[in-house]
C-alpha positions as CSV (number, residue, x, y, z in Angstrom):
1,X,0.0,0.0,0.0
2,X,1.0,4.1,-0.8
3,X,2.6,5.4,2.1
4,X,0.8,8.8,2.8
5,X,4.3,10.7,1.9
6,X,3.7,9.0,-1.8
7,X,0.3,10.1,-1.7
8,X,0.6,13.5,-0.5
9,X,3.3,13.7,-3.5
10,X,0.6,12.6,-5.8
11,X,-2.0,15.3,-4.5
12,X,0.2,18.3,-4.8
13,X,1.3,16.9,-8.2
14,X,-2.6,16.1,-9.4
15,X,-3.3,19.7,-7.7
16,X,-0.5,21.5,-9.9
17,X,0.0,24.5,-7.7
18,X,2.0,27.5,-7.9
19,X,1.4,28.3,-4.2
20,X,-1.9,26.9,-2.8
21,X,-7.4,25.1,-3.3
22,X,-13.3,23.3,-6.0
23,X,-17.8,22.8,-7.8
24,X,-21.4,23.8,-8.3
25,X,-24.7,23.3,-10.6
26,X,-26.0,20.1,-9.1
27,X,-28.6,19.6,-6.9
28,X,-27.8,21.1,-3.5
29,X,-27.2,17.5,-1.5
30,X,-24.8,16.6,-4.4
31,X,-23.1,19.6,-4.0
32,X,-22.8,19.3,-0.3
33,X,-22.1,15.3,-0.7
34,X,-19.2,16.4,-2.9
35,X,-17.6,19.6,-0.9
36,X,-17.5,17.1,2.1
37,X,-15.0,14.6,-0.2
38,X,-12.6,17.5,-1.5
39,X,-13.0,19.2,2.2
40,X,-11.6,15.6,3.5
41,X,-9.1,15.4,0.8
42,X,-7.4,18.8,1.6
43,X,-7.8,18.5,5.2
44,X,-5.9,15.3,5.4
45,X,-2.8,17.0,3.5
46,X,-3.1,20.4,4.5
47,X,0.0,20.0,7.1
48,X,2.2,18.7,4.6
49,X,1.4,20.8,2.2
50,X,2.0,23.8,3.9
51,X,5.4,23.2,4.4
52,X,6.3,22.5,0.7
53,X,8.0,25.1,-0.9
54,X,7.4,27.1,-4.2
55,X,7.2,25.4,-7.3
56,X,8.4,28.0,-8.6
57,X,9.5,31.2,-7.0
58,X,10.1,33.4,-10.1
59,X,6.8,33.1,-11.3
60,X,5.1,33.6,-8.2
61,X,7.1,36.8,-6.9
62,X,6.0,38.0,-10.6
63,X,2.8,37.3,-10.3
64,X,2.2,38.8,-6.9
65,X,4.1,42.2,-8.1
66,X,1.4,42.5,-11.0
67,X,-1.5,41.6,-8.7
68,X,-0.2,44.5,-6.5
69,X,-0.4,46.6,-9.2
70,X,-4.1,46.4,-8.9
71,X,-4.5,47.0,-5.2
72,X,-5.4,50.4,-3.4
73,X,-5.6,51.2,0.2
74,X,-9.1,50.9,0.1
75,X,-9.5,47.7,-2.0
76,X,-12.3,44.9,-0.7
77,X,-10.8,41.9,-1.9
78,X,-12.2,38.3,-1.8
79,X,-9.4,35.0,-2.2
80,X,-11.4,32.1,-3.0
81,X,-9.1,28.8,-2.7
82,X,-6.5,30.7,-0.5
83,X,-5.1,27.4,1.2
84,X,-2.7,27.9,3.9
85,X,-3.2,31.5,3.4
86,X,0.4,32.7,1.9
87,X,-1.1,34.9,-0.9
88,X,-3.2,36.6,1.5
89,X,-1.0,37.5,4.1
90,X,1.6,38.9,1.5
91,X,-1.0,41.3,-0.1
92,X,-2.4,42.3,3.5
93,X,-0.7,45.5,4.0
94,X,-1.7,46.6,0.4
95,X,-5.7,46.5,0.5
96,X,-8.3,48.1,3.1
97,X,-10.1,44.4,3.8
98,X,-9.4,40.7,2.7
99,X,-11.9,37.8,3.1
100,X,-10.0,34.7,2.4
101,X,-12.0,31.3,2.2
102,X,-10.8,27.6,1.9
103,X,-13.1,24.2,2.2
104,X,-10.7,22.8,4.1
105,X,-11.0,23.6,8.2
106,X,-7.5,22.5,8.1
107,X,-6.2,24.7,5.5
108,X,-7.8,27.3,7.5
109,X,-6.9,27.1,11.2
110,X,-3.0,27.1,9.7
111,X,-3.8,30.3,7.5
112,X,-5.1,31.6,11.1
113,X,-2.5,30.9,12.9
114,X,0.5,32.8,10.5
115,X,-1.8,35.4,10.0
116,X,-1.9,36.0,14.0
117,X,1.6,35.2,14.1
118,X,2.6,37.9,11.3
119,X,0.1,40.3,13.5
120,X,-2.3,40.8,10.3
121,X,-5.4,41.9,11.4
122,X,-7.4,42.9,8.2
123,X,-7.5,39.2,6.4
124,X,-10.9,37.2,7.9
125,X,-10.3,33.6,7.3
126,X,-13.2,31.4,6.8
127,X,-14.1,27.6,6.0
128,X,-16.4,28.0,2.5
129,X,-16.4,27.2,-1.2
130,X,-17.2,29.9,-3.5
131,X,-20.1,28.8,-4.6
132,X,-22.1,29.0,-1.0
133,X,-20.8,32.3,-0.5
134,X,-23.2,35.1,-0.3
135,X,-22.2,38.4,-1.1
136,X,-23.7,41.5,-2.3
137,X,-23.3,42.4,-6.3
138,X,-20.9,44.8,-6.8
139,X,-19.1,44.9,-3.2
140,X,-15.5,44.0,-4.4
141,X,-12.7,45.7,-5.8
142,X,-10.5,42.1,-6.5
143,X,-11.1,38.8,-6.6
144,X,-8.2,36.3,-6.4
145,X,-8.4,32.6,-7.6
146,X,-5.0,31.2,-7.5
147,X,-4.8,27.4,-8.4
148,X,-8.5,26.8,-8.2
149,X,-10.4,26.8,-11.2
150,X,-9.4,23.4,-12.4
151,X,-11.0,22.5,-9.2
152,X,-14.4,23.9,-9.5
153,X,-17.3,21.3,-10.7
154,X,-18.5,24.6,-13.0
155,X,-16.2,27.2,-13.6
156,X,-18.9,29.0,-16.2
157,X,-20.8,29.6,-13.1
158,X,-18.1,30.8,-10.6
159,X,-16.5,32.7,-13.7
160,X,-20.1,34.4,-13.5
161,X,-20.6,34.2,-9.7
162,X,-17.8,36.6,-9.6
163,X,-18.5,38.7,-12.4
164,X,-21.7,39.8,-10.3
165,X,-19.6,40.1,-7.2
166,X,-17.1,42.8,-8.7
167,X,-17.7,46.4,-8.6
168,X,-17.7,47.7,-12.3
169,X,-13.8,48.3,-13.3
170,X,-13.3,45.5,-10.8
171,X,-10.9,42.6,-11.5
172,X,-10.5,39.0,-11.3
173,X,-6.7,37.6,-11.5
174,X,-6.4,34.0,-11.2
175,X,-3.6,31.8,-12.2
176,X,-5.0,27.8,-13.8
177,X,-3.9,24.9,-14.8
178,X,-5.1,24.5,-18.2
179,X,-5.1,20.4,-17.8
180,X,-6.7,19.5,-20.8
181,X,-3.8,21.1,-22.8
182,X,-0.6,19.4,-21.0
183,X,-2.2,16.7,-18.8
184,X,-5.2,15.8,-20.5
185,X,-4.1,11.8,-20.0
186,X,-5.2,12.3,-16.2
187,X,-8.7,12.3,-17.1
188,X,-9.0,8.4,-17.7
189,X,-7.3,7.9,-14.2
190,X,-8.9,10.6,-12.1
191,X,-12.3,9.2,-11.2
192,X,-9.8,5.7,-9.9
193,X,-7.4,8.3,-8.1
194,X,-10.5,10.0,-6.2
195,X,-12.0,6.9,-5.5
196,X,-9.1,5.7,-3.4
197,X,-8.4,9.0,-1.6
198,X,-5.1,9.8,-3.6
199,X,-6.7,12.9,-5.6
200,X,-8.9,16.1,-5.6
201,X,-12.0,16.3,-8.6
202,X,-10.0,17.7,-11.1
203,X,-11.4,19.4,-14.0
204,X,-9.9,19.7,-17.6
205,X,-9.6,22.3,-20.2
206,X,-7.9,24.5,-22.4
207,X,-6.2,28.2,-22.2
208,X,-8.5,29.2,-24.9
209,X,-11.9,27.6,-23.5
210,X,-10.6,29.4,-20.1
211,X,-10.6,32.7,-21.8
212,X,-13.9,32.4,-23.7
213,X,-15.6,31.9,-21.0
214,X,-14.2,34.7,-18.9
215,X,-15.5,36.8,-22.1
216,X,-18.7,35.0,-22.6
217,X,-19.6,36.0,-18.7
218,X,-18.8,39.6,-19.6
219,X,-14.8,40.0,-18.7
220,X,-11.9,41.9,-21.2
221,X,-8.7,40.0,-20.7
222,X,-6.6,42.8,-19.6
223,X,-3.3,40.5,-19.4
224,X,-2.4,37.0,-19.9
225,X,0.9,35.5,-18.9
226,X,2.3,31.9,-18.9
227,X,5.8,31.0,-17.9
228,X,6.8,28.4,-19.9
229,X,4.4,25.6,-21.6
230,X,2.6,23.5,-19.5
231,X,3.0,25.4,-16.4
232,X,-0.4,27.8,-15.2
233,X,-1.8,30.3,-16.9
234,X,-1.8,34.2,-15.0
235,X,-4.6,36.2,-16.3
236,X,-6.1,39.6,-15.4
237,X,-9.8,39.6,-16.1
238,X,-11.4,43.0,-15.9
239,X,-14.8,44.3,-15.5
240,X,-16.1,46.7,-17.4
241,X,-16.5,50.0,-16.2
């Protein structure tokens, strides 16, 4: 049998993340029947997984310097899939509010615990998915989703989840990885890898069907970045003013 260091290295492979993690248009006990298996998942790696480093540091320290670029002192910014809380605690001093949420409790009380370490006040942690979140239309500035969309069940209606959620001139910056481009094999052993424990729901698609349907719900790609090929793809979706 996998020892649970072979596993967790097959989770944070399967999850392809830059830095840290989910579903939707089924019938509400489905929904909740499915957020309970990918809560479990991440919970049972979240330790581990918060100690593993970068994938890679140049990209990230990149990506965060452009993000910044879009923060004010008085931005309202939501982080949906913000993991062990990293991302957030980084941009912190640059925004008026962040509300960071995770599925995983685990993910969570970690994400808690650096941000009261680091003496960040202005980040509220939560346990949620996106798609049981209930905000008001047009309260936020910025919207982060880092490493999460080829997690979602339906990314069409996150994508337009969080088009109503912006404030017009608001923007969405997420960074994906477009599986169906590089990775596409993993879709004939996914449904085995959940089944035993050793992967999240992983959904697959391309860079181009990512960006039609950030334009289909509304959004103007303002920027669009990849490293190198196969690794995730950075984009800056803005709402129009």
């Amino acid at each position: 049998m996998m020892g649970f260091g072979a596993k967790f290295g097959l989770a944070r492979y399967w999850a392809i993340k830059t830095h840290e993690p989910y579903k939707l248009v089924l019938k509400d006990k489905e929904v909740m029947e499915m957020a309970s298996s990918s809560a479990t998942f991440w919970d049972r790696i979240a330790k581990r997984y918060s100690r593993q480093p970068i994938a890679d540091e140049a990209a990230y320290q990149t990506k965060l310097r452009i993000t910044q670029t879009h923060l004010q002192p008085e931005t309202e910014l939501l982080e949906f899939g913000c993991g062990t809380g990293s991302t957030a605690i980084i941009h912190a001093p640059y925004v008026k509010h962040i509300r960071a949420i995770d599925i995983s409790s685990k993910m969570i009380e970690i994400a808690q615990a650096k941000a009261a370490a680091a003496h960040i006040e202005n980040i509220t942690f939560e346990q949620s998915s996106i798609e049981a979140l209930k905000l008001a239309e047009h309260s936020l500035d910025v919207v982060l989703g880092l490493s999460i969309l080829h997690l979602v069940e339906d990314k069409e209606a996150v994508i337009a989840q969080i088009y109503k959620m912006l404030k017009p001139g608001g923007v969405f910056i997420s960074s994906t990885s477009c599986l169906g481009e590089s990775l596409s094999w993993l879709k004939f052993i996914t449904p085995i890898g959940r089944l035993i424990g050793l992967m999240p729901m992983l959904m697959f698609f391309t860079h181009d069907e990512l960006q039609k349907c950030l334009t289909d719900s509304g959004f103007v790609i303002d920027y669009s970045w990849q490293p190198s090929e196969g690794k995730a793809v950075f984009i800056v979706a803005k709402k129009p003013c």
